[in-house]
C-alpha positions in Angstrom: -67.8 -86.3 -193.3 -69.0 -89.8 -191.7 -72.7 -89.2 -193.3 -71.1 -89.0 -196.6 -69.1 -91.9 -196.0 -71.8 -93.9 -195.4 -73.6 -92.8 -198.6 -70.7 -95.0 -200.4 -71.2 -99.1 -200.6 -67.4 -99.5 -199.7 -67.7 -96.7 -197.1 -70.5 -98.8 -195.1 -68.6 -101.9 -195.2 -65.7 -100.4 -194.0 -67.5 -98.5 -191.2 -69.3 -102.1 -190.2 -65.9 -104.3 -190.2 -63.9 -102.1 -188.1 -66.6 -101.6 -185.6 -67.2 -104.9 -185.1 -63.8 -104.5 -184.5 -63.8 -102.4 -181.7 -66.4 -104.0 -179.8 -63.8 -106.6 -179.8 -61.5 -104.6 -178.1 -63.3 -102.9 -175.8 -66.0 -106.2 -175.2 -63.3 -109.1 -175.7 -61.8 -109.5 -172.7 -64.5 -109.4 -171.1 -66.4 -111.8 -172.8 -63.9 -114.2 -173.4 -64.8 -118.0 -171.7 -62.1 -118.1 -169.0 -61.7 -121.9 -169.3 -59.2 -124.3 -167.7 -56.3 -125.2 -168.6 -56.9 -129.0 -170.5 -55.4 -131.2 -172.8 -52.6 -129.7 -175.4 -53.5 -129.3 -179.1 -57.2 -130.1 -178.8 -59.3 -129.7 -181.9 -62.2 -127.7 -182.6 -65.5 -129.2 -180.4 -68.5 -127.8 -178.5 -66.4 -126.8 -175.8 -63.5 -125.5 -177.6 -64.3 -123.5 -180.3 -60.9 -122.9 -182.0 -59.6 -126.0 -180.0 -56.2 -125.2 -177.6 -53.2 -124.6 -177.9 -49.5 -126.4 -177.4 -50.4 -125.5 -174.0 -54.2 -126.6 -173.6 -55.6 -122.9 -173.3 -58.5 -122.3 -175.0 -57.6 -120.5 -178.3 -60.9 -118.6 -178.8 -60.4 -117.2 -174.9 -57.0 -115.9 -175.9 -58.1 -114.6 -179.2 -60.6 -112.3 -177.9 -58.7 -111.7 -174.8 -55.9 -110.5 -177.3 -58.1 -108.3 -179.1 -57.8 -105.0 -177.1 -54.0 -104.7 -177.5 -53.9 -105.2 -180.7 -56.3 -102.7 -181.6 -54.8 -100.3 -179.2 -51.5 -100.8 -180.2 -52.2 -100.1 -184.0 -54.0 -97.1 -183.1 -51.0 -95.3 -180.5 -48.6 -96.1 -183.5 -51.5 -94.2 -186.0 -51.8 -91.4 -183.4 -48.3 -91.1 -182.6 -47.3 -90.3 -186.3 -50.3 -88.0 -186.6 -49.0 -86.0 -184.3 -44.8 -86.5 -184.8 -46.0 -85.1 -188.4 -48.5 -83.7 -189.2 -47.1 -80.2 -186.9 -43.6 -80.1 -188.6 -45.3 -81.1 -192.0 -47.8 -77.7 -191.2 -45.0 -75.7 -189.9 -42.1 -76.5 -192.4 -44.1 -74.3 -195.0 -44.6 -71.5 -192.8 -41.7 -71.1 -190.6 -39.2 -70.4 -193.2 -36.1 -72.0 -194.3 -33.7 -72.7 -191.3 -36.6 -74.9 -190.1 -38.1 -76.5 -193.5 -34.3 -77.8 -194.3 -34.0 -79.6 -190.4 -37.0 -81.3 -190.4 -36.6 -82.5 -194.2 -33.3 -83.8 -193.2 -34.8 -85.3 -189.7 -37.7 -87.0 -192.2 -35.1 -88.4 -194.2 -33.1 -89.7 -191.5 -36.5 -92.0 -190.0 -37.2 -93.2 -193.9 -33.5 -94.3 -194.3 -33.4 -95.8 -190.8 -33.7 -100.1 -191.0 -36.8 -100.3 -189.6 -37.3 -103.8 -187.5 -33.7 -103.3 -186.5 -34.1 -99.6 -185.0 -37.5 -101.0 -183.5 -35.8 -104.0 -181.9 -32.9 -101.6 -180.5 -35.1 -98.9 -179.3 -37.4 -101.4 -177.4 -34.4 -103.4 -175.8 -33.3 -100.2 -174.8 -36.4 -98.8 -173.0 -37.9 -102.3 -172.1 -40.1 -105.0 -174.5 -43.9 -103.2 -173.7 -46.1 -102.3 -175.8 -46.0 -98.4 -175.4 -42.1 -98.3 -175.8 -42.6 -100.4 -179.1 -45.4 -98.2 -180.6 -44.2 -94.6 -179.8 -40.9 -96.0 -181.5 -42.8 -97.3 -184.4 -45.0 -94.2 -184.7 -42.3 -92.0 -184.6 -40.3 -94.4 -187.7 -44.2 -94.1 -189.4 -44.1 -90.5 -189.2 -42.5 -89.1 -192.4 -45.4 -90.1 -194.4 -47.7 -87.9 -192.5 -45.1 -85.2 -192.8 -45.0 -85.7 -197.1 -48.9 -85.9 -196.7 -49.2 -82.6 -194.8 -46.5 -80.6 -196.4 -47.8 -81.3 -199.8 -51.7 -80.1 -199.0 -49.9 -77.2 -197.0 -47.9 -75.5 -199.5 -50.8 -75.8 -202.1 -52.3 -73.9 -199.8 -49.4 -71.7 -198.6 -49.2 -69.6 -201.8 -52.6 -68.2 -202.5 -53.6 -65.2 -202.3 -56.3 -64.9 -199.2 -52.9 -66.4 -197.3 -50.5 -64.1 -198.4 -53.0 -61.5 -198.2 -53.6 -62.8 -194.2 -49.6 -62.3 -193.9 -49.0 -59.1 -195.0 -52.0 -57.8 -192.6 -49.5 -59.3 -189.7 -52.0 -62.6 -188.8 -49.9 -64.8 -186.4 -49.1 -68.6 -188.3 -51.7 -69.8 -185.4 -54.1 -68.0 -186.9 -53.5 -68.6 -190.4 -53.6 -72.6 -189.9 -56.6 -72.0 -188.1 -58.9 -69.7 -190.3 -57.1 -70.9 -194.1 -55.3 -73.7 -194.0 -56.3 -76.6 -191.4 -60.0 -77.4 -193.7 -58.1 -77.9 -196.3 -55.1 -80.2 -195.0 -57.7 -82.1 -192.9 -59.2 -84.8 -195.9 -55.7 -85.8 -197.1 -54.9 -86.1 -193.3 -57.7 -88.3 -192.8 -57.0 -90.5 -195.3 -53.3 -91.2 -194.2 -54.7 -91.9 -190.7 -57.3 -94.1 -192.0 -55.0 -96.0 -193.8 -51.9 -95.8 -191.4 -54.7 -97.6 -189.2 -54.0 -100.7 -191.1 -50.5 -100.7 -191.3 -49.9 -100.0 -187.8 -52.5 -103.6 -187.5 -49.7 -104.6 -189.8 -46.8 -103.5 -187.8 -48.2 -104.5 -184.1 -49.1 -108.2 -185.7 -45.3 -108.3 -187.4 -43.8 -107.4 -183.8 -45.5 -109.3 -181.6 -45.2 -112.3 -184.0 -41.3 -112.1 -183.0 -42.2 -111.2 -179.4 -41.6 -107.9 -179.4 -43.9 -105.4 -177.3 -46.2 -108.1 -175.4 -44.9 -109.7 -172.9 -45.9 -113.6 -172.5 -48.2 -115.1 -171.8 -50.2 -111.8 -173.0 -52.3 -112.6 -176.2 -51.9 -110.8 -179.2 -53.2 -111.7 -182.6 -49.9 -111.8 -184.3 -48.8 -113.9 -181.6 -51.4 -116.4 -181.6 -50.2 -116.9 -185.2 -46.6 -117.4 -183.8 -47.7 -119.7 -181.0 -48.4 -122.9 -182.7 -45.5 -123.2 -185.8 -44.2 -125.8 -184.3 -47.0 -127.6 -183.7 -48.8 -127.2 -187.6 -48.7 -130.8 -188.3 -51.5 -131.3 -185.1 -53.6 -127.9 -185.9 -53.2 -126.6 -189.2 -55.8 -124.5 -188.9 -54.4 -122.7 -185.8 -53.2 -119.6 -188.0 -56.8 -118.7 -190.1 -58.8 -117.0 -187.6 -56.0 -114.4 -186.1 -55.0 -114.1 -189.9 -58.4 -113.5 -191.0 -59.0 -110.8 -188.5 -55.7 -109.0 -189.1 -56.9 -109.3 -192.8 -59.9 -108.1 -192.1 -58.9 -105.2 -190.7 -56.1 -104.3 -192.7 -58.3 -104.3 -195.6 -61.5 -102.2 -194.0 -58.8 -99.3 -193.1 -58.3 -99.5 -197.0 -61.5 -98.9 -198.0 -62.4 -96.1 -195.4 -58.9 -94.5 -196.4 -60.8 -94.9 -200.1 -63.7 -93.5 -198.9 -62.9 -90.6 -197.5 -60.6 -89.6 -200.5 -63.9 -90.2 -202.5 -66.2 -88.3 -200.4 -63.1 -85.5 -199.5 -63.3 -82.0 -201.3 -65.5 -80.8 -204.7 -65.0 -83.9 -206.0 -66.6 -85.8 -203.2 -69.7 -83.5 -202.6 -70.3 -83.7 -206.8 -70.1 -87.7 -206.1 -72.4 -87.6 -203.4 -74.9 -85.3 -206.0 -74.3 -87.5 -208.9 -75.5 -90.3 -206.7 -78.7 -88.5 -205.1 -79.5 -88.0 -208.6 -79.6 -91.4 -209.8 -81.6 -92.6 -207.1 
């Protein structure tokens, strides 16, 4: 699937924008000037790149060193919700009634929940960290990967080589295996592709109210917190963590896009239509 991603424009760009991306993460910290502590609110210069904050740190420092948990937290709450539903989404179709009707009610339940509010309780609850705030947040993300799953699942569910596969007594194991798992995957994809950016979204929201990272940790959504008050002196302080959430956001987009373009017979007569213009 990534070679036929890459045949598409948007698919490339994507690709390009969110590795940079992770070299941040993984690279940032690393990388990142560890300079002094000097005078408050300085502007950009040589030495300061992104000038410093209310505090005199070096805002490029923090902004890279910032870097890995917010990629990491927007990822756990992607892979969280992959797996809190994708497995009841698969198994709601093909374990019969009793358990179809509980987990539509528990999926209802997360969607009607208030969202910051039940992420704010939780986390006060089990402590303000990062994991505590993402599984909860994952778990609240959730129902749309059940929807997404259930949906390609019981198009599936009801043809014939499945129904044929259960009167010949295969096990459900087996059946999601061999029939039904290559055809649930693209859609799949595609929500985790995109959940990718919300959960970028989600991480930036929380730890712009403080919740999940503990200070003086960096985080891009709370470098965009840390100098409101202090606008008036660097009113540029906000554009580089917004332009990287941003960024990111928008490169999930387009990769979810890509893969629904290059995803199924649709996809592979895309990719031929466009072999055969070149």
């Amino acid at each position: 699937m990534l070679r036929r991603i890459l045949t598409l424009r948007a698919g490339q760009l994507a690709v390009a924008i969110l590795f940079v991306v992770l070299l941040l993460a993984v690279f940032g910290p690393i990388l990142a000037p560890e300079k002094a502590t000097t005078t408050p609110l300085l502007g950009v210069s040589g030495e300061h790149w992104l000038g410093t904050d209310y505090l005199g740190r070096d805002v490029f420092s923090r902004l890279l060193e910032g870097s890995r948990d917010s990629v990491v937290g927007s990822v756990l709450v992607a892979l969280v919700a992959l797996v809190v539903g994708v497995i009841p989404g698969l198994l709601s179709v093909l374990l019969g009634r009793v358990f179809e009707w509980t987990t539509l009610r528990l999926v209802d339940t997360l969607v009607a929940l208030p969202f910051l509010v039940f992420a704010v309780a939780v986390t006060a609850l089990l402590g303000n960290g990062l994991t505590q705030a993402m599984l909860v947040t994952g778990v609240l993300v959730s129902p749309l990967f059940y929807r997404v799953t259930r949906a390609a699942t019981m198009a599936v569910a009801h043809s014939q080589y499945v129904e044929a596969a259960q009167i010949s007594g295969a096990s459900t194991g087996w059946i999601i295996r061999r029939h039904v798992w290559a055809k649930v995957l693209p859609p799949i994809a595609v929500a985790l592709a995109q959940t990718i950016g919300v959960g970028f979204i989600i991480v930036s929201s929380l730890t712009f109210l403080g919740i999940g990272v503990q200070p003086p940790a960096p985080t891009w959504g709370g470098l965009l917190a840390s100098d409101l008050n202090y606008l008036h002196y660097r009113p540029f302080a906000p554009v580089a963590p917004a332009l990287l959430i941003m960024a990111t956001v928008w490169a999930s987009n387009l990769l979810a896009d890509a893969i629904r373009d290059v995803s199924g017979a649709a996809g592979r007569a895309l990719i031929d239509a466009r072999k055969v213009v070149r």
